[in-house]
N, C-alpha and C positions, 0 to 999 in steps of 0.2 A: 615716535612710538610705533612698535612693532604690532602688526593684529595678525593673528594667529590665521591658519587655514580655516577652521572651525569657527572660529568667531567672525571672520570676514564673509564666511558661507548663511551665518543665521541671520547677519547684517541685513546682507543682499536680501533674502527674504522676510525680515522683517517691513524693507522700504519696499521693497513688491508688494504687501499684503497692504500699507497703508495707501498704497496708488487705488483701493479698489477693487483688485484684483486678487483673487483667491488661487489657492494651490489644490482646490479641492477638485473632485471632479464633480463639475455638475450637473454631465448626462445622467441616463436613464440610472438608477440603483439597482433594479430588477437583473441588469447584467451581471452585477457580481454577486449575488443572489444565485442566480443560475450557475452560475462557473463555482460558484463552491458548493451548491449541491451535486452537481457534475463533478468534481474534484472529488469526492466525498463517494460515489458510487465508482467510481474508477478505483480508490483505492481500496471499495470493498472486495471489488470483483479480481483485485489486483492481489488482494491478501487469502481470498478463496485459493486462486488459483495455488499460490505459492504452497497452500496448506497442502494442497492436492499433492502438487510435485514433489515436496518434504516428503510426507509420509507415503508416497510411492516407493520413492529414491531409499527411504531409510527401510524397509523391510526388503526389496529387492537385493542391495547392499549386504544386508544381513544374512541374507540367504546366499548369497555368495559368496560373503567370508566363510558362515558356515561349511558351504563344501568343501573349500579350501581346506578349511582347521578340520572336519572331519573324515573327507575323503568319498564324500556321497555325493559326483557331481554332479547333472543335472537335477538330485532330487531338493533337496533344501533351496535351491532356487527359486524352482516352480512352484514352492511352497513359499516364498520368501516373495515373490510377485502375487500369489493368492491373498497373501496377508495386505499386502501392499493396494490390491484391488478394493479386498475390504474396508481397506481405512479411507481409500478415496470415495467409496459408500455414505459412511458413517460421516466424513466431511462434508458430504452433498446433503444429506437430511440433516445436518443441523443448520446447514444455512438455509435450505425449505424452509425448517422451523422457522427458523429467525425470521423468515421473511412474509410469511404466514402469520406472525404473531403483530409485525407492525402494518400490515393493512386490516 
């Protein structure tokens, strides 16, 4: 009789688990406690940032296609980085907010 890779892997831990012996961890739990609220604030501070660069990038872009397609070239720009300034504002007080609101 053939046993499969999967079946022979759940065996093995099946007869591991009745020797007594656990698969579990059974240090501290508080560790992964902290690593996923650390996970969790990395990827907030990971998704501010991104917001920032996005609507940097997409008004500055904008403002230089603009000059392109209309022929006004440093002006639509400089306004297209003004805009772009503004939204990375408007991004920072609402994560204030946010963050004001859960303490």
């Amino acid at each position: 009789m053939r046993i499969g890779i999967f079946q022979g892997a759940f065996a093995c831990r099946k007869k591991y688990n009745q020797g007594g012996l656990s698969l579990k961890n059974t240090g501290d739990e508080r560790f992964s406690d902290q690593f996923g609220r650390s996970v969790r604030a990395l990827s907030d501070y990971l998704g501010m940032g991104l917001q920032i660069a996005v609507s940097f990038a997409f008004f500055v872009f904008l403002g230089y296609w603009a000059d392109g397609r209309f022929g006004t070239s440093p002006f639509l720009l400089f306004v297209g980085v003004l805009a772009g300034l503004a939204g990375m504002v408007l991004v920072l007080l609402k994560v204030a907010g946010q963050a004001n609101k859960k303490k």
